[in-house]
Residue, then its C-alpha position, 0 to 999 in steps of 0.5 A: x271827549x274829555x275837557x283835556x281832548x277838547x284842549x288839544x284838539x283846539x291848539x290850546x295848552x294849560x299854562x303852568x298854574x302860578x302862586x298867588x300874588x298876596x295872602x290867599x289861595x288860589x281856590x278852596x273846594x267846599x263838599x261837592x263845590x270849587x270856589x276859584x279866587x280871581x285869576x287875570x290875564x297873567x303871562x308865564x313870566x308872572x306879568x299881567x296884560x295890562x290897561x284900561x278899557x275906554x272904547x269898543x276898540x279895546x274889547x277884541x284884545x279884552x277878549x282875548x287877555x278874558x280867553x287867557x284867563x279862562x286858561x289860567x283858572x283851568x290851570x287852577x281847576x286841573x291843581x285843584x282836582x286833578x282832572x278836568x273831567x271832575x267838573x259837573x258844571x261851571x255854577x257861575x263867573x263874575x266879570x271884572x273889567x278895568x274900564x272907563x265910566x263910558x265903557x259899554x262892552x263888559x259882557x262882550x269882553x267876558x264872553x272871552x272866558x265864557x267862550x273859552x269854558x263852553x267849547x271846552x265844556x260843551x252844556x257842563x261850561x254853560x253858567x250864571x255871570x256878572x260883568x262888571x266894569x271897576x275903575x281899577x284891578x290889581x296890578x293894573x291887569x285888564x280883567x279879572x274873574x272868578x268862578x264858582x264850580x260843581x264838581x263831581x265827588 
């Protein structure tokens, strides 16, 4: 089954990749590897979910703003190679979360997106990860990640 299939077959649409927001790109393919640029829980209307994570409380919607991301760099990967079924494996992620110094739950928080990439990418989505916690994000927005990705030439 392709990783647009599995989309489908999960009641989930790619969002509409955006622009970036500063003087960047959203990613950059180098040989046989995608390098993504964070992406955040960004909404349609070019809002971010935003706050500031300071109880375990909080994690379950942080998952879900780490679950929009995921959408968001997919939307980004499709823009880059025109197929999602190109990705020979998600290399590796980096977990940003807006949090507190008390805030314990990075990694239960980013398993949002690592989640998201398994069930969509079945072994292929399986990678190396770092979560992190950062007292501030752009925007304000809850989570940032970015990813490193092998792809199929």
């Amino acid at each position: 089954m392709s990783p647009e299939q599995r989309l489908l077959e999960l009641g989930l649409e790619l969002p509409a990749a955006l622009p970036p927001n500063g003087t960047y790109v959203p990613y950059r393919v180098v040989g046989s590897m995608l390098y993504l640029s964070g992406h955040g829980p960004r909404l349609p209307d070019n809002t971010y979910r935003l706050g500031r994570l300071d109880s375990l409380e909080q994690a379950s919607a942080a998952y879900e703003d780490a679950r929009l991301t995921a959408l968001n760099m997919l939307a980004s990967i499709k823009l880059a190679l025109g197929d999602l079924s190109r990705v020979e494996a998600i290399v590796k992620l980096l977990g940003m979360v807006h949090a507190t110094s008390s805030f314990k739950n990075h990694s239960r928080v980013i398993d949002g997106c690592s989640d998201l990439l398994v069930s969509i990418f079945g072994e292929k989505g399986l990678h190396a990860r770092s979560a992190v916690g950062m007292s501030s994000l752009p925007h304000g927005m809850t989570v940032e990640i970015e990813a490193i990705i092998q792809i199929r030439e």
